[in-house]
N, C-alpha and C positions, 0 to 999 in steps of 0.2 A: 330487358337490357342485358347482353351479355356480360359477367362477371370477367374481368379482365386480373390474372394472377400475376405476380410479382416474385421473383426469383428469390426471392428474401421473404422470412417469414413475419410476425407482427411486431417482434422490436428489429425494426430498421434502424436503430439510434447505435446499436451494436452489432449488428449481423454485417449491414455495408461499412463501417467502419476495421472489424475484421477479416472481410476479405479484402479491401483494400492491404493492409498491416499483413497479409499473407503473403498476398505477392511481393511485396518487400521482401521479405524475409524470405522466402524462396528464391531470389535476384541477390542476396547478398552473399559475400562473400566470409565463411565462416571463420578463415585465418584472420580477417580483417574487425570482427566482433571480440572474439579471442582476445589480440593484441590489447584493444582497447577497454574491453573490460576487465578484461583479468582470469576470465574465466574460458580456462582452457577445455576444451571436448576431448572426449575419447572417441576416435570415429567418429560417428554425425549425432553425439548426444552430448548437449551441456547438460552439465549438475549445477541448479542457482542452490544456494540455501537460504532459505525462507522461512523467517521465527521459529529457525533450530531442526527445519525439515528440508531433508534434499529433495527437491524437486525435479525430475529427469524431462530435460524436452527435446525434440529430434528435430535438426535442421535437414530436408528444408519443410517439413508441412508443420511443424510446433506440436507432434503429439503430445498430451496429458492427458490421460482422464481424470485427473483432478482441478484441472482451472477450469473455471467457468469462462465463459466467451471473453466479461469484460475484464479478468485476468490473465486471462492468454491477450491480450490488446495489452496491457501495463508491461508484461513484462518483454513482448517481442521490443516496445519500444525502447526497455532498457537494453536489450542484446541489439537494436536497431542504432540507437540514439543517445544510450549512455556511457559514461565513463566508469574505470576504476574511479576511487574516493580518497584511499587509506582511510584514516583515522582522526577525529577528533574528538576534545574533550569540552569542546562550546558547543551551546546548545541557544536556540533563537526560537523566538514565535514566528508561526507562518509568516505574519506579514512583512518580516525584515527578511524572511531573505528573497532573493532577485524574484520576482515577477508576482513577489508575494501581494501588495497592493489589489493586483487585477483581479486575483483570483479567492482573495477573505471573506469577501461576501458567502462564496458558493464555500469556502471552507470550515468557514462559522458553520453553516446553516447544517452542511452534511455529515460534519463530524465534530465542532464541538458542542455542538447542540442534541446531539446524537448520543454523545457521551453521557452528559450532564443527562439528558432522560430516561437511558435509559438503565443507568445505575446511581443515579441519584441519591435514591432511596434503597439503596441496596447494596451495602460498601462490600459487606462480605462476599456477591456476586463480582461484583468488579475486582475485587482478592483472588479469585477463584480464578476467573476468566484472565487476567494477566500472569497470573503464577504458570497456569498450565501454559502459555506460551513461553516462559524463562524470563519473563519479567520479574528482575531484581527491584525491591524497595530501595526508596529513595529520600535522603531527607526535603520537606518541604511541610508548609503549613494545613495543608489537605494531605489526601492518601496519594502518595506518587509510586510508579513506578518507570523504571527504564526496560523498554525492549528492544533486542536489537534485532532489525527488517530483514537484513543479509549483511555480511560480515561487515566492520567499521561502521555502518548507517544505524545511525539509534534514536527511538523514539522514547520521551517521557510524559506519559498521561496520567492526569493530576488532576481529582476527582474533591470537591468540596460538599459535603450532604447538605441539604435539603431538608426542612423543617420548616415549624409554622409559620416561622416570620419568614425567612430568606429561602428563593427558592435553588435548589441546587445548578452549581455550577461548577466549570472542568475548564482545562488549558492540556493542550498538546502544545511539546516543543520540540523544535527537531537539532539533532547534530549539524553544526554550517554544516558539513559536507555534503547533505542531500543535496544542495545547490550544484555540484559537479554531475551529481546520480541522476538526478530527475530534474525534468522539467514543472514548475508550478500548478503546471495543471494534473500530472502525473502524484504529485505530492498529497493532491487530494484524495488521489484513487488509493494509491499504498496506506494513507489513513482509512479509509473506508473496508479494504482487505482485512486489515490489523482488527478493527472494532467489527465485524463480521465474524472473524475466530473465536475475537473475546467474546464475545455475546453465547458463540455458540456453546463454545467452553461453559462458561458461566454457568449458562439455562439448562447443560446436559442430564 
């Protein structure tokens, strides 16, 4: 039986979802992303800053060589689909803010569960891995810290160790304003980004 190829390679779950997100983003209009984010280009290059690092990407094909496919998808959809934020000083668990409900389940499972295992038992890790991002401590009855994603949007993860009896456990909370930034589902990815550096930080 002839082998029949597919234009996309073996994760389809990201490769068609960004080329879809490509031609978007080539069809848009860069004065009109600007305005709305906030985020002014020089010629055809935005500078996002992302946990204290500029990140250069070029309108229209989104060059980086440093996002991976399903971060270059997060963030076209912020220059796509997001707004400015400014600033706040409240801070909510996923599930209060807007569309949080739908999306706990997969949010638990991917990143506070993710947390909780995989610095549990290893606080000094999880100190490591958030410090070298610019995560400032935080008062709280576990180990917290506050990071912030791109300017005004700030996350605090907050790590409980793990021992014989009780097994370790964590809480992410976010600034309300990510509710202007990002979409809920969006919300998950930018946690998953964040606990990707920190891990790698951490383990370096």
């Amino acid at each position: 039986m002839e082998n029949k190829k597919t234009p996309y390679g073996a994760n389809n779950l990201t490769e068609i979802p960004l080329q879809h997100y490509l031609e978007l983003f080539r069809a848009a209009d860069p004065a009109e992303m600007a305005e709305r984010t906030g985020i002014m280009p020089e010629g055809n290059t935005f500078t996002l800053t992302v946990c204290g690092q500029e990140k250069k990407v070029t309108w229209p094909d989104f060059d980086n060589e440093g996002f991976r496919d399903k971060d270059k998808i997060l963030f076209m959809r912020y220059l796509l689909e997001g707004k400015a934020a400014g600033t706040s000083d409240n801070f909510a668990a996923y599930s209060s803010l807007p569309n949080g409900e739908l999306y706990n389940a997969k949010f638990t499972q991917r990143c506070i569960n993710r947390l909780a295992g995989t610095f549990g038992t290893k606080p000094e890790a999880f100190r490591r891995g958030c410090e070298a991002l610019g995560g400032k401590t935080v008062h709280s009855s576990g180990i917290a810290y506050e990071i912030e994603f791109m300017p005004g949007l700030n996350l605090r993860f907050i790590l409980w160790e793990g021992d014989d009896e009780f097994p370790a456990s964590a809480q992410i909370l976010f600034s309300d304003n990510f509710a202007i930034a990002f979409s809920g589902e969006d919300r998950v990815v930018v946690c998953e980004y964040i606990l990707g550096l920190m891990t790698m930080k951490a383990f370096a």
